[in-house]
Rosetta silent file (secondary structure, phi, psi, omega in degrees, C-alpha in Angstrom):
SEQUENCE: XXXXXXXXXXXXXXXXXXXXXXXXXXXXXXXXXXXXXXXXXXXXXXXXXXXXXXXXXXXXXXXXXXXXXXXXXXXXXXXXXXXXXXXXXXXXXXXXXXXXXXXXXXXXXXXXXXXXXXXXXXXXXXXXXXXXXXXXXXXXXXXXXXXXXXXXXXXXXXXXXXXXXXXXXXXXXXXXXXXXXXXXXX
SCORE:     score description
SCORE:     0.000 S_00000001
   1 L     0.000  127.043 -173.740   20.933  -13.113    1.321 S_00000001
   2 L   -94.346 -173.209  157.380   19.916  -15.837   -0.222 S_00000001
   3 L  -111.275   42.641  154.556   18.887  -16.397   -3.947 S_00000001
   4 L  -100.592  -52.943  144.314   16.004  -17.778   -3.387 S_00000001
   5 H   -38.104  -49.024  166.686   14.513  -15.237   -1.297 S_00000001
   6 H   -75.507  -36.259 -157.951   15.706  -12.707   -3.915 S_00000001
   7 H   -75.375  -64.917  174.291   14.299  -14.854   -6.612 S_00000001
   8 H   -53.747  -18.695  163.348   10.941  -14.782   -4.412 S_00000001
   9 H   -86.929   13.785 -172.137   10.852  -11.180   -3.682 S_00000001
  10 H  -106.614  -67.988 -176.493   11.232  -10.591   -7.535 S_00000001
  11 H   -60.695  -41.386  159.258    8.421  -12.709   -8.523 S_00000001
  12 H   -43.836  -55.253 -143.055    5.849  -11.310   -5.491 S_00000001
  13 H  -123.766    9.782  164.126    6.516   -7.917   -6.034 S_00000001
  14 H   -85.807  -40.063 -178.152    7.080   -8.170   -9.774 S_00000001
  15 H   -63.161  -44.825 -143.581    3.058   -9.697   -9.752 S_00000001
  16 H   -79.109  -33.192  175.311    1.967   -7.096   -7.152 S_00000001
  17 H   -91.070    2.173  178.237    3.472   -4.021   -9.891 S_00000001
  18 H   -75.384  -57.010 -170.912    2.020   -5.984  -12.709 S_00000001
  19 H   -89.757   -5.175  169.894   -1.334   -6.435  -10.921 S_00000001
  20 L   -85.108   84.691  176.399   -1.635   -3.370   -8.397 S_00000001
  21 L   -86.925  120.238  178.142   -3.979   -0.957  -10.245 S_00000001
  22 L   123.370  -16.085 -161.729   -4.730    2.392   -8.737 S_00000001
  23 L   124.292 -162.447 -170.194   -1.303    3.144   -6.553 S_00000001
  24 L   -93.598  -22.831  163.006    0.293    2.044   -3.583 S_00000001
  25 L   -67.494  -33.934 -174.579   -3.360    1.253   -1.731 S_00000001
  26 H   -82.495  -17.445 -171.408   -3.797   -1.092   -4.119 S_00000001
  27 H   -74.242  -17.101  163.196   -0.080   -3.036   -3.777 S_00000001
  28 H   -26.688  -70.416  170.972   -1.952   -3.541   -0.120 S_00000001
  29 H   -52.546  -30.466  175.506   -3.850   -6.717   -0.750 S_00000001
  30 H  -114.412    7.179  150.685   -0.784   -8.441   -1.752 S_00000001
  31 H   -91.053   -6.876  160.455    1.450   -7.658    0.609 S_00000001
  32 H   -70.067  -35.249  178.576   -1.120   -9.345    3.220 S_00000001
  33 H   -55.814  -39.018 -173.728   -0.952  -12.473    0.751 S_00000001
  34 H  -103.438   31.766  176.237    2.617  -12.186    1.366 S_00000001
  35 H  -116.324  -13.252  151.309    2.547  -12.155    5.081 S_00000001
  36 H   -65.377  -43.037 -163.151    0.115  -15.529    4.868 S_00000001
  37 L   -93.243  -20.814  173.505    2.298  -17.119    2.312 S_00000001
  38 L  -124.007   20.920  173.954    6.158  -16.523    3.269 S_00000001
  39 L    40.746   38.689 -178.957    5.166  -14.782    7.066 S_00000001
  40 L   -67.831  -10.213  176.284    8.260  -11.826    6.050 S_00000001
  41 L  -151.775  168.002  172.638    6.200   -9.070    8.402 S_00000001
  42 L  -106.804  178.245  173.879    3.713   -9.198   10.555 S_00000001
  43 H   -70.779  -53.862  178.977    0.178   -7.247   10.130 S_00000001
  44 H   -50.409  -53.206 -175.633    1.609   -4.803   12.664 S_00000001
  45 H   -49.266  -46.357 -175.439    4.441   -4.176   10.491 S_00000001
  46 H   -51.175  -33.374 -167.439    2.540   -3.743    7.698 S_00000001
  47 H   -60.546  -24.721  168.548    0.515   -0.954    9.680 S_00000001
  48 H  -105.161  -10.812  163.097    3.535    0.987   10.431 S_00000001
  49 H   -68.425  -41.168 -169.876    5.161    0.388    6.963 S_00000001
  50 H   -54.542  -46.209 -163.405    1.478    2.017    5.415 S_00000001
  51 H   -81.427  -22.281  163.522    2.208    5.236    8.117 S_00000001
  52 H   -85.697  -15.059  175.504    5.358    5.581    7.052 S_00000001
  53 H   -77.654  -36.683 -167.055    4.731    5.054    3.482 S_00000001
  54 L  -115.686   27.010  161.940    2.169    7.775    3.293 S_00000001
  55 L  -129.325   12.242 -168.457    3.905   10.283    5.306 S_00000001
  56 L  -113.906  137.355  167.101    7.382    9.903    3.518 S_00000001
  57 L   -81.276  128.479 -176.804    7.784   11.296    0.176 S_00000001
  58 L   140.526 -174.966  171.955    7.601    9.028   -2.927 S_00000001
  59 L   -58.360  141.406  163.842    5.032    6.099   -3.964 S_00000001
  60 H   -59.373  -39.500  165.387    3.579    4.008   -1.563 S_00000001
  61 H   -74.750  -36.947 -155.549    4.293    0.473   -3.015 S_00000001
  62 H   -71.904  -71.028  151.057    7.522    1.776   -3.882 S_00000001
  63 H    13.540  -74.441  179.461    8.134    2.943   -0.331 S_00000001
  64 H   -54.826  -89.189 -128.666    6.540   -0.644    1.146 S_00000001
  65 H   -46.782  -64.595  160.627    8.546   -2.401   -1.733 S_00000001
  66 H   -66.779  -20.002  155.324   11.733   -1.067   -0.393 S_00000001
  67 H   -55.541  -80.976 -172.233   11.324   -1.460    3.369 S_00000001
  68 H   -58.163  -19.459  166.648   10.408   -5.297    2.836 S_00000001
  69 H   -78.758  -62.472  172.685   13.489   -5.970    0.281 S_00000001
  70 H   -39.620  -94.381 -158.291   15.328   -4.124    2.880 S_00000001
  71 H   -59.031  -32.068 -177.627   13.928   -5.983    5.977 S_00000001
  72 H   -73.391  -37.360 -156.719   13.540   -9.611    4.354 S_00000001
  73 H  -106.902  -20.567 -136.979   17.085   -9.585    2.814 S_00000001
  74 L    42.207   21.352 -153.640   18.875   -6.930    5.795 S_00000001
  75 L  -140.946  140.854 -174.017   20.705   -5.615    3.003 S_00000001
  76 L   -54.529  -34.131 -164.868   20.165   -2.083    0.604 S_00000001
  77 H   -62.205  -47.999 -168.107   20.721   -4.382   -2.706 S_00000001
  78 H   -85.716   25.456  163.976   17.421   -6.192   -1.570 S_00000001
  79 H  -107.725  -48.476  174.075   15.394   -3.055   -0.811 S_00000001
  80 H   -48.060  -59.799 -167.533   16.806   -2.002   -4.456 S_00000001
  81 H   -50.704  -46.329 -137.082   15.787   -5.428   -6.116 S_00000001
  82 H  -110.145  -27.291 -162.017   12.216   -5.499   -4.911 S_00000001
  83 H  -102.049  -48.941  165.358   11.281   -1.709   -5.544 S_00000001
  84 H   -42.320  -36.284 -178.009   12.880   -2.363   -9.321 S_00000001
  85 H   -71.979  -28.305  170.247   10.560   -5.484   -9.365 S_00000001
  86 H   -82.099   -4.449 -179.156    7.497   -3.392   -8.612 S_00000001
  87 H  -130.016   -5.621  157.705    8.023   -1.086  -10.989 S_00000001
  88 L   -41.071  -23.189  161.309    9.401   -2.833  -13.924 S_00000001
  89 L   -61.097  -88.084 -169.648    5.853   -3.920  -14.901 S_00000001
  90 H   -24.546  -41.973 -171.531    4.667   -0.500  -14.731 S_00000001
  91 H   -94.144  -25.903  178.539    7.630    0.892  -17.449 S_00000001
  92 H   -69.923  -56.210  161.743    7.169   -2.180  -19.796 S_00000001
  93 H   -14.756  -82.336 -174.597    3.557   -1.629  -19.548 S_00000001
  94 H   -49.121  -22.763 -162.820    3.599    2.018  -20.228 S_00000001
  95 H   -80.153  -19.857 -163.306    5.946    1.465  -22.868 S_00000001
  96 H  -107.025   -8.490  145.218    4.445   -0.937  -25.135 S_00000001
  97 H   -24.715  -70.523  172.814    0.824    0.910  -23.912 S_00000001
  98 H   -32.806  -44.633 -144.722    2.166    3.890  -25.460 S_00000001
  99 H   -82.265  -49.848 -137.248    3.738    2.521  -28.755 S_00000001
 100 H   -83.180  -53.936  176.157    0.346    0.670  -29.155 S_00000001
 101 H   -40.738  -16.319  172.855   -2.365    3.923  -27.780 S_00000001
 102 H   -69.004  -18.750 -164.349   -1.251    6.320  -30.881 S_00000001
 103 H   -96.371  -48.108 -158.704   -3.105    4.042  -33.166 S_00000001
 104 H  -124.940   25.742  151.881   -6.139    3.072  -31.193 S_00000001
 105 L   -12.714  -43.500 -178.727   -6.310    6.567  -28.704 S_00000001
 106 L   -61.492  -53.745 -156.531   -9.930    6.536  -30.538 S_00000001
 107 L   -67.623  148.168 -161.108  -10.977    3.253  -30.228 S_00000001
 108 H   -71.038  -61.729 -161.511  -14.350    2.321  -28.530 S_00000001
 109 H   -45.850  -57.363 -147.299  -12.708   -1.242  -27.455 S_00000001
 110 H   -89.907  -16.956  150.099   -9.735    0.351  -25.851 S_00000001
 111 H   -49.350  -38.815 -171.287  -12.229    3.455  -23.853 S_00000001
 112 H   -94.203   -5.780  163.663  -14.115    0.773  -22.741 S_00000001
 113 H   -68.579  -48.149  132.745  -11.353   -1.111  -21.487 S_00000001
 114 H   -12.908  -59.836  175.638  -10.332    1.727  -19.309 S_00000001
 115 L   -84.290    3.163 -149.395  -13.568    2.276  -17.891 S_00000001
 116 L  -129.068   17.297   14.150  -14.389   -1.307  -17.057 S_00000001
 117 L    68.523  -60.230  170.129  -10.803   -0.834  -15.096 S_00000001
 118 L   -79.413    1.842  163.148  -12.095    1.435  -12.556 S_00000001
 119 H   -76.846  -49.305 -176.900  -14.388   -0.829  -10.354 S_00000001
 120 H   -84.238   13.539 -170.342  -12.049   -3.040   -9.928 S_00000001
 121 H   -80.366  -61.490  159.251   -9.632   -0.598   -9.285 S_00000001
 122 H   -49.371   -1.477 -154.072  -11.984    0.475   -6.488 S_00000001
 123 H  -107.796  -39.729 -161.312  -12.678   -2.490   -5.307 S_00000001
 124 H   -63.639  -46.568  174.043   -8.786   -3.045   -4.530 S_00000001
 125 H   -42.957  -69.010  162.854   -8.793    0.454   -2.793 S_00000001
 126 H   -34.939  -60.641  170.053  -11.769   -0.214   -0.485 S_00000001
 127 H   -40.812  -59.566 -175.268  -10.115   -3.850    0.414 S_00000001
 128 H   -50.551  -80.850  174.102   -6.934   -1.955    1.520 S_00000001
 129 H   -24.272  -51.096  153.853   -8.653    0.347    3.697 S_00000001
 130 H   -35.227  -45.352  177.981  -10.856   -1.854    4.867 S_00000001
 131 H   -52.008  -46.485 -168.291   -7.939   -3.884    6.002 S_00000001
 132 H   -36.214  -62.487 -166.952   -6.363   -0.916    7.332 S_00000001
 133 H   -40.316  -51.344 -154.941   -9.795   -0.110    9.264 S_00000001
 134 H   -66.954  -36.073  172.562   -9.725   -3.907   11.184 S_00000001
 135 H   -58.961  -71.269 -157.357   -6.077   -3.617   12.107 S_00000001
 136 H   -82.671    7.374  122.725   -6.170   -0.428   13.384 S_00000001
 137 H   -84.577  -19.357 -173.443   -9.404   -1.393   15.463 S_00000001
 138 E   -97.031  132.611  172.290   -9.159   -4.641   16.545 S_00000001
 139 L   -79.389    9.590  170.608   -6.193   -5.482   18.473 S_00000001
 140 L  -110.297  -14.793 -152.274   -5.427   -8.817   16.785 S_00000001
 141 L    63.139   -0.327 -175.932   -6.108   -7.739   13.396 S_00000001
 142 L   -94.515  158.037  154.234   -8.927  -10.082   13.091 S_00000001
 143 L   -69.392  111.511  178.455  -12.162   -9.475   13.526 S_00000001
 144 L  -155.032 -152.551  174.241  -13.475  -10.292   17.320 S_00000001
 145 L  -101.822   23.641 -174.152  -14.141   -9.122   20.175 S_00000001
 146 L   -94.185   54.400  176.627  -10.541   -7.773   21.165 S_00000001
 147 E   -65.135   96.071  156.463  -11.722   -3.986   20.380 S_00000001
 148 L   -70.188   90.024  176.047   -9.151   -1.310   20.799 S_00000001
 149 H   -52.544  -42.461  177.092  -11.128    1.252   22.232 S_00000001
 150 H   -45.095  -35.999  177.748   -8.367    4.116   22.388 S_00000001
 151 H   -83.309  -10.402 -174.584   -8.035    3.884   18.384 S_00000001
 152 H   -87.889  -54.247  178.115  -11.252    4.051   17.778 S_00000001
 153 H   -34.335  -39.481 -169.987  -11.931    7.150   20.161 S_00000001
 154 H   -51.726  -61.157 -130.070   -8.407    9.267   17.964 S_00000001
 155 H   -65.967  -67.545  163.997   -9.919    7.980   15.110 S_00000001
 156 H    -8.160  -85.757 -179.871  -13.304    9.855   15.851 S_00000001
 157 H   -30.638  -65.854 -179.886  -11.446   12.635   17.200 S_00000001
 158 H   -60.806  -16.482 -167.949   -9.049   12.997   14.126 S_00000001
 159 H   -96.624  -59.817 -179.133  -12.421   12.638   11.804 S_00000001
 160 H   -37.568  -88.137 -177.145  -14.100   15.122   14.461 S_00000001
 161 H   -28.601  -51.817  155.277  -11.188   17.564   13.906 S_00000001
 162 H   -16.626  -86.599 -171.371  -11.155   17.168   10.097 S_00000001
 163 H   -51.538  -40.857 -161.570  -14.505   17.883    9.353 S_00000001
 164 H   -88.957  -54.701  160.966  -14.561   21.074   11.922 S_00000001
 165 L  -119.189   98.867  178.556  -11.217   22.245   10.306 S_00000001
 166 L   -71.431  -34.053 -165.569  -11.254   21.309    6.835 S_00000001
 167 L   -89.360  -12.018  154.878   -8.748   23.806    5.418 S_00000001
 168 L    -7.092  122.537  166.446   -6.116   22.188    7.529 S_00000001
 169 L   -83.053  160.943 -164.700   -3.093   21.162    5.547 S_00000001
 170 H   -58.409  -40.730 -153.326   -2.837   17.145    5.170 S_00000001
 171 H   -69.542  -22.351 -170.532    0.856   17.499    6.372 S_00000001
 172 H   -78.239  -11.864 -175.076   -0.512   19.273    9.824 S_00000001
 173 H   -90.730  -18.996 -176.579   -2.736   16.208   10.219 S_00000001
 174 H   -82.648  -60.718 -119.575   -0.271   13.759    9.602 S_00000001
 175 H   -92.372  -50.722 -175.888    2.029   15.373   11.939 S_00000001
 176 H   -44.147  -61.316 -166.015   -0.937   15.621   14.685 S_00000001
 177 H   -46.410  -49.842  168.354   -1.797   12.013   13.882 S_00000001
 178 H   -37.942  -74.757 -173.669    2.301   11.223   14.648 S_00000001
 179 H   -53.893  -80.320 -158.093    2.036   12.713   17.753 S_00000001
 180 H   -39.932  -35.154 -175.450   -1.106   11.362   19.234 S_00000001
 181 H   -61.366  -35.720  148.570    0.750    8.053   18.152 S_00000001
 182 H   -55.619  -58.845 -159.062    3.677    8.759   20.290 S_00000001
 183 H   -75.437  -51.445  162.099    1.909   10.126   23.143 S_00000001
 184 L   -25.214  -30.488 -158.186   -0.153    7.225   22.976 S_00000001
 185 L    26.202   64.903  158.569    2.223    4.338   22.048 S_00000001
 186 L   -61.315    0.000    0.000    0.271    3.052   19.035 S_00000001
């Protein structure tokens, strides 16, 4: 492990919990920036880190965070390093948020700061998915004409299935979803 690599997973995934508003969909956008800028996964990886991330319990960046400190470094210290770097923003944040929010809880400036927060919050969300969406149709990850028809039929199907049984719990859908991926080899 080198320290440069640890120095660069600190600063990437130190920006990504400073600047990843909304959750672990949103940490999304910048882990593709960091599969253009140091190539440490592939888009496939990411696709199976996201499925594993959201069916495993804890946060989703944190989850991704550790898996890529972990895969980038081979070693537990660097899955530890990188999931502290994402969320060390997040407690410094909160903390000096906090100290500062008793006094101005009230204030017009800091409500409107808040709301003017959630577009781009949405904005990040929608990007991930979207991403999600191209990857898991296209079989390059790009947009062309290399159309995996099989994912697009599940994906129907699994939508189909949804809608028609709604009260389904998420975990039986995940589990379904699992399967078809297996029997499939997705």
């Amino acid at each position: 492990m080198s320290l440069k690599l640890v120095l660069q997973l600190i600063i990437e995934f130190f920006k990504t919990g400073l600047f990843s508003l909304g959750g672990g969909l949103a940490t999304i956008p910048f882990l593709y920036e960091m599969i253009d800028k140091y190539g440490w996964f592939t888009k496939e990886m990411l696709m199976n880190m996201i499925a594993v991330s959201e069916s495993t319990p804890g946060p989703m960046g944190v989850n991704m965070a550790t898996y890529v400190g972990f895969h980038t470094t081979n070693s537990i210290l660097g899955g530890i390093i990188t999931t502290l770097s994402l969320v060390a923003p997040s407690i410094i944040v909160i903390c000096i948020v906090a100290h500062f929010l008793q006094k101005f809880k009230n204030s017009h400036w800091v409500q409107d700061a808040f709301y003017g927060l959630r577009p781009a919050v949405c904005a990040m969300i929608a990007s991930a998915g979207l991403g999600i969406l191209v990857i898991a149709i296209f079989n390059n990850g790009t947009i062309s004409m290399d159309i995996n028809f099989l994912n697009i039929i599940l994906l129907v199907l699994v939508f189909l299935f949804y809608k028609k049984f709604n009260k389904v719990h998420p975990i039986v859908l995940i589990c379904l979803c699992a399967c078809l991926g297996i029997i499939f080899q997705l």
